[in-house]
VOGU-3710 file (C-alpha; in Angstrom, 3 decimals, decimal comma):
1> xxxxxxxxxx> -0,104/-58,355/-59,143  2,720/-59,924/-56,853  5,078/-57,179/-57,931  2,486/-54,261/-56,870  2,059/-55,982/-53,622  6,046/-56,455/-53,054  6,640/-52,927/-53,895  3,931/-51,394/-51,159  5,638/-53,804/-48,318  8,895/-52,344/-48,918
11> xxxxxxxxxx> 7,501/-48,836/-49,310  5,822/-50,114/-45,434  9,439/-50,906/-44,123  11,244/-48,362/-45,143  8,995/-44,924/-44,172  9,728/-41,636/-42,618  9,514/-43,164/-39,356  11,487/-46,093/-40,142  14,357/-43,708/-40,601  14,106/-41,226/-37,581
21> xxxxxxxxxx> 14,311/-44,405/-35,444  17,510/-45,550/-36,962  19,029/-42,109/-37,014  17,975/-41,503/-33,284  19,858/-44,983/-32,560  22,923/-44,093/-34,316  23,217/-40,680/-32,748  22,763/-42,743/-29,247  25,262/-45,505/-29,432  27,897/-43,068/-30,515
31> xxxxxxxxxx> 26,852/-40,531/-27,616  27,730/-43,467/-25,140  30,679/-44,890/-26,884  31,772/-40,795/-26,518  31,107/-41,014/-22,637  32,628/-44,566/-22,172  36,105/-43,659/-23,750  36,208/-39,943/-22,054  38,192/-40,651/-18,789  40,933/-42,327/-21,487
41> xxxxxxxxxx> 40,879/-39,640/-23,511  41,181/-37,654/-20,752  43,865/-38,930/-18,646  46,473/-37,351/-20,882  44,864/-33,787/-19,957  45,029/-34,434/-16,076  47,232/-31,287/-14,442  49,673/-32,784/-12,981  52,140/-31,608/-10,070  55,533/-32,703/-10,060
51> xxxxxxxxxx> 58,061/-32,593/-6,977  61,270/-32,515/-7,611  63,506/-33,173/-5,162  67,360/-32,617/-4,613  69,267/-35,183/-5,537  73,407/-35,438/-3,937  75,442/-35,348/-5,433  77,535/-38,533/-3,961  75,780/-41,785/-3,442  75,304/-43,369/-0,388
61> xxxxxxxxxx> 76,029/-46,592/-0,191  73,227/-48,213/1,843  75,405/-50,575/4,928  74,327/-52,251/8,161  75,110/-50,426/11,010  77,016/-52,081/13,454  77,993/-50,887/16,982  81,236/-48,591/17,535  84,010/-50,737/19,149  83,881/-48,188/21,930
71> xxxxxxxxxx> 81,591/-45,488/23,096  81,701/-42,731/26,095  79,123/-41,949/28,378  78,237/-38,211/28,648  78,320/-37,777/32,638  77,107/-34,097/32,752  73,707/-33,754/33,849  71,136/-33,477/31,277  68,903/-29,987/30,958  65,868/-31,797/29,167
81> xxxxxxxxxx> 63,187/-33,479/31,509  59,805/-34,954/31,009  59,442/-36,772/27,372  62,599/-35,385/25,520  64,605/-37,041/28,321  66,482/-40,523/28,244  64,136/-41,689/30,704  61,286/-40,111/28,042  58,917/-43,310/27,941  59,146/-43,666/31,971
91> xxxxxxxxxx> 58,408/-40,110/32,349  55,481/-40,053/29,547  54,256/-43,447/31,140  53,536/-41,880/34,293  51,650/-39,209/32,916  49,573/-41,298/30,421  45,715/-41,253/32,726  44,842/-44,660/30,927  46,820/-46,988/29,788  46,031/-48,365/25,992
101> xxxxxxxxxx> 46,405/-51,783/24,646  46,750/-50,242/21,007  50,029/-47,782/20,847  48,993/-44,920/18,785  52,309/-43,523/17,962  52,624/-44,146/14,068  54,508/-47,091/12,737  57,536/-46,009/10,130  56,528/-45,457/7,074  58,784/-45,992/3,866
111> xxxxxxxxxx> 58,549/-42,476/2,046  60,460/-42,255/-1,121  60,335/-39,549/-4,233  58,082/-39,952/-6,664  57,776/-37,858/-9,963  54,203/-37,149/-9,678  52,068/-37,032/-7,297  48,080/-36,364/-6,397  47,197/-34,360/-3,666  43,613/-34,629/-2,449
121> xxxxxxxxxx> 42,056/-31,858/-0,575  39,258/-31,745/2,205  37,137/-28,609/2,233  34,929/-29,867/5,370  36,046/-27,420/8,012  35,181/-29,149/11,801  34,852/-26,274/14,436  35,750/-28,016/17,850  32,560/-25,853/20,515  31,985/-26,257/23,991
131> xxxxxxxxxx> 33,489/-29,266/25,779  32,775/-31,369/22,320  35,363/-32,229/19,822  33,823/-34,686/16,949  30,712/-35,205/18,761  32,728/-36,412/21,377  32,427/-35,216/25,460  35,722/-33,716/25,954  36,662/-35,895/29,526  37,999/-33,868/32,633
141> xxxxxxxxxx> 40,322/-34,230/35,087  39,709/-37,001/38,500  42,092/-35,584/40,637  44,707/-32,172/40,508  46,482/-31,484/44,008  46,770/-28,309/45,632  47,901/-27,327/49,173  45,419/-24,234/49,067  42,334/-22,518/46,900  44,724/-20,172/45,500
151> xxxxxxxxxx> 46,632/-23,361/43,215  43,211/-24,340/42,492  41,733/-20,940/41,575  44,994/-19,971/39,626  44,345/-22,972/36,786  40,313/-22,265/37,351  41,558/-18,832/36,348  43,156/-20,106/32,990  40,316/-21,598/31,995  37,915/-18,820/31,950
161> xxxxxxxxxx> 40,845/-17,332/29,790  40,488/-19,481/27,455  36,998/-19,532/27,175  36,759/-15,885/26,844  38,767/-16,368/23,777  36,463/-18,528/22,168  33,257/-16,331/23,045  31,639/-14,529/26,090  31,379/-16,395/29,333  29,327/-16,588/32,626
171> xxxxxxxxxx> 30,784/-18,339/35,571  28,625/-18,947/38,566  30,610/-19,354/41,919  28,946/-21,803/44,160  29,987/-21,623/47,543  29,148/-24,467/50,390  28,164/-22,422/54,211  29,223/-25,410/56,284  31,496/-23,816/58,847  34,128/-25,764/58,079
181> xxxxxxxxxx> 34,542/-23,925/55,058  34,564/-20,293/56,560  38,598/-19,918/55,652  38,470/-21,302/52,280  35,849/-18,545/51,534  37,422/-15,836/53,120  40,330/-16,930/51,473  39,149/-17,173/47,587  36,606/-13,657/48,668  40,110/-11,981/49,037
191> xxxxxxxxxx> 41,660/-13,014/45,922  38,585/-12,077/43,393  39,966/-8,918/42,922  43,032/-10,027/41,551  41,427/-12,730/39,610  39,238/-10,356/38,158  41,896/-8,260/37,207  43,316/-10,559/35,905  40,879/-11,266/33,365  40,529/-7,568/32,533
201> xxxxxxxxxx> 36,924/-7,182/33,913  37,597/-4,236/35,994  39,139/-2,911/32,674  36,570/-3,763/30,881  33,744/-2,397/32,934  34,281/1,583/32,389  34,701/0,490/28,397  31,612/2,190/26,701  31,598/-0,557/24,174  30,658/-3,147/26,751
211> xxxxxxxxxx> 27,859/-0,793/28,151  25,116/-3,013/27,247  24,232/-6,155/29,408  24,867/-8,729/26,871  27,494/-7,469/25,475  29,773/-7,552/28,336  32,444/-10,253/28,052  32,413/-12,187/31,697  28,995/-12,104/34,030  29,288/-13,193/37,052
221> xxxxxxxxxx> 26,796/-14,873/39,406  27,577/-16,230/43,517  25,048/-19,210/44,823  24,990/-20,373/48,599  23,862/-23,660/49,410  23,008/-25,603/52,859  20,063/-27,072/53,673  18,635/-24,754/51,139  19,949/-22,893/47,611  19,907/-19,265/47,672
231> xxxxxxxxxx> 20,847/-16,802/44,586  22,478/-14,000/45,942  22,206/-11,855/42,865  19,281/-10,951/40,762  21,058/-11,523/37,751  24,911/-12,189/37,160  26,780/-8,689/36,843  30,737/-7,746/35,876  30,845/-5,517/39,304  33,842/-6,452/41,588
241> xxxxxxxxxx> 31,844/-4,808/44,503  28,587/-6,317/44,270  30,571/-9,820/43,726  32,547/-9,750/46,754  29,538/-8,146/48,667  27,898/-11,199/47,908  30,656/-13,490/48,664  30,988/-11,545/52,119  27,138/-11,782/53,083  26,753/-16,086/52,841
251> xxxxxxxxxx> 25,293/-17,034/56,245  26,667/-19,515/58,477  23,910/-23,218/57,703  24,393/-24,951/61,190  22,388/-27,570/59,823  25,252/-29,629/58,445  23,454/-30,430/55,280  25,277/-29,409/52,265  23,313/-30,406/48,605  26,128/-29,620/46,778
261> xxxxxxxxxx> 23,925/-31,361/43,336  20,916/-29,568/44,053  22,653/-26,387/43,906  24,810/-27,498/40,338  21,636/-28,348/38,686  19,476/-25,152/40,266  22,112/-23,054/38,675  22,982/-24,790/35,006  18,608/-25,392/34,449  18,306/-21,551/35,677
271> xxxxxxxxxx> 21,555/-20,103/33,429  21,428/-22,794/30,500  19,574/-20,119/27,897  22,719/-18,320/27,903  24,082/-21,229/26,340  20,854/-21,141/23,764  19,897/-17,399/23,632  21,894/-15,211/20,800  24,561/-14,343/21,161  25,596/-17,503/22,239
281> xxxxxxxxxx> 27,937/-17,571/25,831  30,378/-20,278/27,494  28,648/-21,217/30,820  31,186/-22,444/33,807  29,961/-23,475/36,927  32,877/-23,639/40,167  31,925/-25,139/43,449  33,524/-24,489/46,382  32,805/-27,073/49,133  35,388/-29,300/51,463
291> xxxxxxxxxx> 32,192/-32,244/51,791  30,774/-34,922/49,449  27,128/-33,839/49,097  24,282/-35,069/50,805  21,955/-35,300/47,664  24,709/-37,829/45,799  21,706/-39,533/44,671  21,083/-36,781/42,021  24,528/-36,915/40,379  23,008/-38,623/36,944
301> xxxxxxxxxx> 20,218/-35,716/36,024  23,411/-33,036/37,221  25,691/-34,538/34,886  22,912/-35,473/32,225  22,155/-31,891/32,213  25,408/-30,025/31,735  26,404/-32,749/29,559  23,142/-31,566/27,287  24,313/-28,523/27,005  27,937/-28,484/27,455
311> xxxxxxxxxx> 28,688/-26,849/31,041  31,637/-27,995/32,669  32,198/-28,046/36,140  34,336/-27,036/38,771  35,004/-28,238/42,379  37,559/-26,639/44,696  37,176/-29,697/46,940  39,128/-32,241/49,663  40,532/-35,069/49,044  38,300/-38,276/49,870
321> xxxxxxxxxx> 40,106/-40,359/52,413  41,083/-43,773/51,425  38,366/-46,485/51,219  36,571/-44,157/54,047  33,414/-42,297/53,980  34,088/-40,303/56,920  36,990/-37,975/58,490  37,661/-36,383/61,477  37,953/-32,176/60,822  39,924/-29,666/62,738
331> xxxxxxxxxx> 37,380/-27,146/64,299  38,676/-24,175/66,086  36,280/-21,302/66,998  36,393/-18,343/65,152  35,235/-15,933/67,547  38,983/-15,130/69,720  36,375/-14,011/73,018  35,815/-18,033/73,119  38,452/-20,981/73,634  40,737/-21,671/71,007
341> xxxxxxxxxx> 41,366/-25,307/71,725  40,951/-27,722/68,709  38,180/-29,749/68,367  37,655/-32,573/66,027  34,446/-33,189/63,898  33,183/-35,858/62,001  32,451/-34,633/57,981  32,261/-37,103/55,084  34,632/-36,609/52,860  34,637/-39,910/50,762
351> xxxxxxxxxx> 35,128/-42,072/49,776  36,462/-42,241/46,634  34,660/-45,092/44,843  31,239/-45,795/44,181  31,163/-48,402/46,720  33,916/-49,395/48,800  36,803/-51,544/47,309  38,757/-52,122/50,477  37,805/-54,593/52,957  37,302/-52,984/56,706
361> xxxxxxxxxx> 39,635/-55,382/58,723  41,980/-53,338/61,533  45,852/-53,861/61,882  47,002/-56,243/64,905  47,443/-54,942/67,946  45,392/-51,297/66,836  42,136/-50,687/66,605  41,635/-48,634/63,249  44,626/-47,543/60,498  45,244/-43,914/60,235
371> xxxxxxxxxx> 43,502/-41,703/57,519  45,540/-41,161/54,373  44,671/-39,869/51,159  42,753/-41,472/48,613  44,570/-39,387/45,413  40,982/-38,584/44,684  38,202/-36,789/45,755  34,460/-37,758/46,588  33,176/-40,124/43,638  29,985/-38,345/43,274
381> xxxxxxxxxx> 31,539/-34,484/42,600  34,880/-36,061/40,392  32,382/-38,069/38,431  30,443/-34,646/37,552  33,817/-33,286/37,234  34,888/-35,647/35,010  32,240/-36,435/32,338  31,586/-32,617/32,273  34,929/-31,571/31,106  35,923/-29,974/34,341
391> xxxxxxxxxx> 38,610/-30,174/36,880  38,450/-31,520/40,164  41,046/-30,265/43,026  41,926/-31,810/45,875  42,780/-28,943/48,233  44,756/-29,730/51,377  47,250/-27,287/52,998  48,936/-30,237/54,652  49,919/-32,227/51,143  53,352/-33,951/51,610
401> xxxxxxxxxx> 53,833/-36,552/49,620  57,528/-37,099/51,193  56,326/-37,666/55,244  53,841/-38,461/57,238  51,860/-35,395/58,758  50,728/-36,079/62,895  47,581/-34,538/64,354  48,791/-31,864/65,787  50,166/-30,570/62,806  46,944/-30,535/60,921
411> xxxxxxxxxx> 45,832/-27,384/59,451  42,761/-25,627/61,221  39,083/-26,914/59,090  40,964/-29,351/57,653  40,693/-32,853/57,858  43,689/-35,310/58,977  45,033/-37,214/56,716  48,726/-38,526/57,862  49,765/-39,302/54,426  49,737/-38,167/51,130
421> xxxxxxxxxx> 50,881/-39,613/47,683  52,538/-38,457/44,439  49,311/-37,683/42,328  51,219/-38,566/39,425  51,955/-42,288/40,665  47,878/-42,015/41,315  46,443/-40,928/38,165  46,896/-44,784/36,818  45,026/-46,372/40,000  41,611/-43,439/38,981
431> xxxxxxxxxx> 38,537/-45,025/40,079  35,474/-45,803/37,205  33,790/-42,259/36,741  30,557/-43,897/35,429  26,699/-44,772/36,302  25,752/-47,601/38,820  24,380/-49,802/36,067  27,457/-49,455/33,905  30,060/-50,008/37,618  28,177/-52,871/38,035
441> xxxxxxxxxx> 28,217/-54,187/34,571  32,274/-53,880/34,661  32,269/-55,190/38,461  30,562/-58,332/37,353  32,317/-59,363/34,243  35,198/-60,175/36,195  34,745/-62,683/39,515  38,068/-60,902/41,501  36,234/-57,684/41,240  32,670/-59,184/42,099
451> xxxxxxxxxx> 34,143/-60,718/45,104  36,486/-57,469/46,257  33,256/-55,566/46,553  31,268/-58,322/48,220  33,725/-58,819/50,789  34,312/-54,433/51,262  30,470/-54,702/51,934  30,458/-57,390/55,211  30,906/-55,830/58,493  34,106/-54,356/59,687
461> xxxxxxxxxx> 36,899/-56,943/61,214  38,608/-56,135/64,137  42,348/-58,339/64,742  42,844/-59,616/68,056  43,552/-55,661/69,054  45,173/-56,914/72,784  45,416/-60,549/72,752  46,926/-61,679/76,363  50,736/-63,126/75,366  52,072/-63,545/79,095
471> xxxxxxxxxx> 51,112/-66,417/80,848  52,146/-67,010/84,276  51,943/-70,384/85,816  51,032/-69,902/89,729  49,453/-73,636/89,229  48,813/-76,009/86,444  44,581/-75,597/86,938  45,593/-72,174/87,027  47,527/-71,802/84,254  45,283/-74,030/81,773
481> xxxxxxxxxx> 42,025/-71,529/82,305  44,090/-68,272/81,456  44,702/-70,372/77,872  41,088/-71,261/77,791  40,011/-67,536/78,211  42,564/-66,489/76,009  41,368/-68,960/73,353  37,468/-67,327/73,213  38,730/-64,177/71,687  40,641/-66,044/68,710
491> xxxxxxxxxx> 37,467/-68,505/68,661  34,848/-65,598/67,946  37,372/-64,110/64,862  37,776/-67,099/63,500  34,649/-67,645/61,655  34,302/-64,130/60,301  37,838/-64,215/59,175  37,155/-67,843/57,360  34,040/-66,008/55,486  35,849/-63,275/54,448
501> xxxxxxxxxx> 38,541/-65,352/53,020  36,060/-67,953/51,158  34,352/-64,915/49,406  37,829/-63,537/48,339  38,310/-66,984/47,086  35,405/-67,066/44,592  36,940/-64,543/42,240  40,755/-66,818/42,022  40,283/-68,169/38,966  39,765/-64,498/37,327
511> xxxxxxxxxx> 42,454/-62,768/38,796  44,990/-63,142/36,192  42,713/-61,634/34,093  42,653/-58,686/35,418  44,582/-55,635/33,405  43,272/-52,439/35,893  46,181/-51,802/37,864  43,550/-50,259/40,644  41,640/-53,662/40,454  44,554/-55,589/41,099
521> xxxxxxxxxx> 46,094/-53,790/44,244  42,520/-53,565/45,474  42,367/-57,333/45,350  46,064/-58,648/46,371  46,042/-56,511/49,186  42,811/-57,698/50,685  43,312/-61,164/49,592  46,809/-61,021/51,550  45,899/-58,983/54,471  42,769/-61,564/55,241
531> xxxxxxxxxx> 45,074/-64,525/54,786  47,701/-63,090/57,071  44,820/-62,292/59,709  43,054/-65,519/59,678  47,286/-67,431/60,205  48,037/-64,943/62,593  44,723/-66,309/64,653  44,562/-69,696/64,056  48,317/-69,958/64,768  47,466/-67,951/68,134
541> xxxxxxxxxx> 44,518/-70,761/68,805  47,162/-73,254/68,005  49,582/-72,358/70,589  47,727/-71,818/72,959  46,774/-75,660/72,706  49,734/-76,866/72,285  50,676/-74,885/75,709  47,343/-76,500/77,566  48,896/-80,145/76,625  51,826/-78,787/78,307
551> xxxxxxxxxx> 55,288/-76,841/78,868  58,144/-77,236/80,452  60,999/-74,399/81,443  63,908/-75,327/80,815  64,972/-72,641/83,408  63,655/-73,882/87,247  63,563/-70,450/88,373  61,186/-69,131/85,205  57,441/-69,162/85,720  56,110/-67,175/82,836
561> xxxxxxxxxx> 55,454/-68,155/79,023  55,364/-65,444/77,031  54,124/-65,790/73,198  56,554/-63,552/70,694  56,005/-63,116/66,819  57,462/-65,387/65,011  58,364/-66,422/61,144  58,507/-70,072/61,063  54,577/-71,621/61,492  55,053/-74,592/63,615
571> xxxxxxxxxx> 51,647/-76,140/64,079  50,552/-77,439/60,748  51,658/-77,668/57,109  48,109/-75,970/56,322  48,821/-73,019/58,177  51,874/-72,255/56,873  50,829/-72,938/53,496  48,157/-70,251/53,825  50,898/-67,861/55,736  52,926/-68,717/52,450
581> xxxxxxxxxx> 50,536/-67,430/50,140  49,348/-64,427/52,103  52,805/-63,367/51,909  53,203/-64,096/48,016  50,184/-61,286/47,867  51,095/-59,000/50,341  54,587/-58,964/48,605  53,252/-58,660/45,058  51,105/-55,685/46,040  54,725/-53,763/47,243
591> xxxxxxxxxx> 56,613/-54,421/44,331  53,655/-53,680/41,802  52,181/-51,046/43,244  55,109/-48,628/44,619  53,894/-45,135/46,326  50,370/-45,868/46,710  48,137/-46,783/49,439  47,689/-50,658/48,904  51,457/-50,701/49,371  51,766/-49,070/52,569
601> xxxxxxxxxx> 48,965/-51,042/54,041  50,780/-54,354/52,284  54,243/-53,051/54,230  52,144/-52,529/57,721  50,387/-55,542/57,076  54,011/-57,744/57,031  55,421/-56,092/59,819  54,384/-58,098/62,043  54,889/-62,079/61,441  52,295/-63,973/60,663
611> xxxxxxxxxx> 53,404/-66,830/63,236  53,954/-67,269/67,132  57,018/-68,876/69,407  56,725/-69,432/73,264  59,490/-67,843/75,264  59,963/-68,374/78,953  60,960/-65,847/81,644  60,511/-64,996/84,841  57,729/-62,964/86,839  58,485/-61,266/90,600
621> xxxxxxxxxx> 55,526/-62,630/92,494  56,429/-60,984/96,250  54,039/-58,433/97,096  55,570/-54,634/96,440  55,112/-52,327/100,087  53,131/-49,555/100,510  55,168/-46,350/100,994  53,407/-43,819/102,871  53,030/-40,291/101,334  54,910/-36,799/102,618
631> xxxxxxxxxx> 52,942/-35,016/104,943  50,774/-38,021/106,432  48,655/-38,207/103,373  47,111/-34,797/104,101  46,252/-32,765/100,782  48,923/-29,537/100,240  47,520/-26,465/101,058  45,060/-24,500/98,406  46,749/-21,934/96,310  44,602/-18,680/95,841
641> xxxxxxxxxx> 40,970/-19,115/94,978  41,562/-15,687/94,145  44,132/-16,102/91,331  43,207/-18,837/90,179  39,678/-16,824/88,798  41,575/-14,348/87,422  43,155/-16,977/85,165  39,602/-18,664/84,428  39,752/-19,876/80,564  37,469/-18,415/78,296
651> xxxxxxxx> 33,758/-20,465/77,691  34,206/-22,731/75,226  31,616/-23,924/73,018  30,901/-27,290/70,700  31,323/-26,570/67,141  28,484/-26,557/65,214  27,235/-29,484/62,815  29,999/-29,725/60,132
//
């Protein structure tokens, strides 16, 4: 009975299912042992490429170079300029726009044969469209010179080139009708043709495979903008005629309000679905205006849109003056039946920063600096410039970076600016081209900048612009209230020039620092120009003073003191401390900051000593005589009323709001 039950459990055990399971299992472990050993059984099968490279037949002993005994210098001028010259790092240095803390030029790498090698391929292809490379905004360019439109129209030119490579292209020609700007349109009107030509429109045009409206290669479209934006065409067109017609009709706006951002958003929201619609075309937009915009406060939705859908644009522009909102133009009627005489308009033209980083304080002796150039142009129009992957051009026909230029010699509807600077010395001072939350943010997060832009913001300073420095002594009493009254007018400057320097003060300890080569010539020079102000006033106080407690000639006969510029601070060890330091600034700023602005405002600054001397000399008191006039004071005889209208000069008239 136990053996019949034994023999049924094993029968249990070992059934047909019992043996599928352990067949399945085998079959599985070997399966994966199969999989787990391929790549090593593999290996051996991997195609392989060898390189074989040339071998020399002589070896080369490997030795440590060591410098000739002698060696010649090659005296001929060299032919290669620019990076492949021996001043290559200076040169590309100067053209670098930013300067980078990381070098990206490759480090040497050791590269020796090998017998085989692996090459690894990418098949992603990237396609670089619009002004986006990577997903990256393709950055423009702050500030490109030009002495006329033509320079500027000439590169504009290239562009559209290049874009009609890539696919068909609308530009839209946006043209200011200040009449300040009447040359600079009659001017670019007269070139079109040649431009056009250029680009093989005219060609183009009769070609019956561009005879369809989409399919032609370049539209065109012209916008006028005042007070008001006006399309001049129905819809953009490749027909010279009807361009330059349109060009040719814009209306004098004596209102002198230009919205330069109205008019560059009217025209990318209103052209944008050529951008979108199929088949797809490059949209450029080129403005043509010598102002900064009254509607700057719409710069972020202008530069939002055509950043959305990748317009760049254009501005044949002026440069802004330096640290100045405001310049004076060259108006000269255009009608020849009225007077020709210049007259001078105010226009603003800057300034070049999105708030002033220079502090307002006059020379000595003057009562404002002369104009110059800022390098730049308007902050609002190069920041749309700039993050739009555009170009802005600073046109002026007077550009010399070698000389100053005087007033007559301005150019007529331009501006004066008496000097200019080498705009590749510039490109490393280029303002922040970014929002007012983010120029803040940077501002802030370093106390020299937070306190340069405080102290640009306080009212303007003016230096003692005539102080009185001759003193003559008719009587002591006499004498001593000439000094008094001469001592109110330092007095009143003294405290303005003592809060200016205290807010300069606050951003010290932070100056070091500072890496932004614009930053730091922005501060120095105001740092050392309010120093040397406030010792050049207080030492003026002092010696007047020290003159009231008295002074005595050395000459009898003399009877005048007379206060001369001087070096050497004589009346404190506080004074000439802070003259010390103001000069440490004003000195850093010229040998940092060659051939720009801050140093020729640090050089005018130092010309004249900080400090004061007394010299005596002597005044003629005695009364000078009358001497009667020829012919017993009576008036000459009238010429001929007659003549004289004949030569009237033509009616002249004011110029109109610019």
């Amino acid at each position: 009975m136990v053996k019949v039950v034994r023999s049924r459990a094993l029968g249990t055990l070992f059934d047909a299912d019992s043996a599928s399971f352990a067949a399945s299992l085998f079959f599985h472990v070997c399966l994966l042992c199969i999989l787990a050993y391929a790549p090593v059984l593999l290996d051996e099968q991997r195609v392989s490429l060898t390189i074989t490279a040339p071998q020399e037949d002589e070896e080369v002993d490997e030795q440590v170079l060591t410098p000739p005994e002698e060696f010649y210098m090659n005296d001929r001028p060299m032919i290669e300029i620019g990076a492949n010259s021996v001043s290559g790092g200076k040169m590309a240095l100067a053209a670098a726009e930013i300067l980078s803390d990381i070098s990206e030029v490759p480090s040497p790498v050791d590269v020796r044969p090998v017998d085989q090698a692996r090459l690894e391929t990418n098949l992603t292809i990237e396609f670089a469209t619009g002004m986006r490379i990577d997903n990256l905004p393709v950055r423009g360019a702050a500030g490109e010179a030009a002495t006329g439109a033509d320079g500027a129209i000439d590169r504009i030119t290239q562009d559209i080139l290049l874009s009609l490579e890539e696919r068909p292209t609308l530009i839209v020609w946006l043209f200011d009708q200040s009449g300040s700007l009447l040359r600079q349109r009659a001017e670019i009107n007269a070139r079109l043709d040649r431009i056009y030509e250029e680009l093989g429109v005219i060609e183009a045009a009769g070609n019956p495979a561009f005879s369809k409206h989409q399919k032609k290669p370049l539209l065109t479209s012209v916008i006028a903008f005042g007070d008001q934006v006006n399309f001049l065409m129905k819809k953009p067109t490749d027909d010279i005629t009807q361009i330059k017609a349109a060009v040719a009709g814009i209306s004098l706006d004596e209102k002198g309000i230009e919205r330069a951002f109205t008019a560059v958003y009217r025209a990318a929201n209103r052209y944008k679905y050529y951008r979108i619609q199929r088949p797809h075309r490059n949209l450029m937009l080129v403005l043509v205006t010598d102002e900064a915009g009254d509607d700057q406060n719409g710069v972020d939705e202008t530069v939002s849109l055509c950043r959305r859908y990748e317009i760049p644009v254009y501005v044949v522009g002026v440069p802004a003056p330096f640290g100045r909102k405001e310049t004076l133009v060259k108006w000269v009627d255009p009608d020849p039946k009225y007077d020709q005489t210049p007259q001078w308009g105010r226009v603003d033209q800057g300034p070049e920063s999105l708030v002033p980083e220079r502090v307002k304080l006059d020379f000595f002796g003057q009562s404002s600096p002369d104009p110059m150039d800022s390098g730049f142009g308007p902050f609002a129009l190069t920041r749309l410039c700039y993050e739009t992957g555009g170009v802005y051009f600073t046109v002026h026909p007077n550009r010399n970076s070698k000389r100053s230029v005087g007033r007559a010699e301005t150019a007529d509807f331009s501006a004066h600016l008496k000097r200019f600077f080498d705009p590749t010395v510039m490109r490393r001072y280029r303002p922040d081209y970014v929002s007012t939350v983010e120029y803040m943010r940077r501002a802030n997060a370093n106390k020299a900048r937070a306190a340069l832009i405080r102290a640009a913001q306080l009212s303007s300073i003016t230096q003692m612009t005539a102080p009185n420095l001759r003193f003559v002594k008719r009587s002591e009493p006499q004498l001593i209230s000439e000094l008094t009254e001469a001592q109110k007018a330092a007095a009143s400057l003294e405290p303005k020039l003592n809060a200016l320097c205290q807010t300069l003060k606050l951003g010290e300890e932070d100056r070091a620092e500072e890496a932004y080569p614009r930053w730091q010539a922005g501060y120095d020079l105001a740092m050392g120009r309010v120093l040397a102000a406030k010792v050049r006033t207080e030492t003026y106080n002092a010696m007047l003073a020290k003159a009231k407690r008295g002074l005595k000639f050395k000459n009898s006969k003399n009877n005048t003191w007379k206060l001369v510029p001087h070096k050497e601070i004589t009346v404190g060890s506080q004074l000439a401390k802070a003259g010390e330091t103001a000069i440490k600034y004003l000195q850093g700023v010229i040998d940092e900051h060659p051939g720009t602005p801050w140093e020729l405002l640090a050089r005018r600054e130092l010309a004249t000593p900080l400090a004061w001397k007394w010299q005596e000399t002597f005044t003629d008191l005695t009364p000078t005589p009358r001497v009667a006039s020829a012919g017993g004071g009576r008036p000459s005889p009238r010429t001929n009323e007659r003549a004289r209208a004949l030569r009237r000069p033509p009616t002249k008239r004011p110029p109109p709001k610019l």
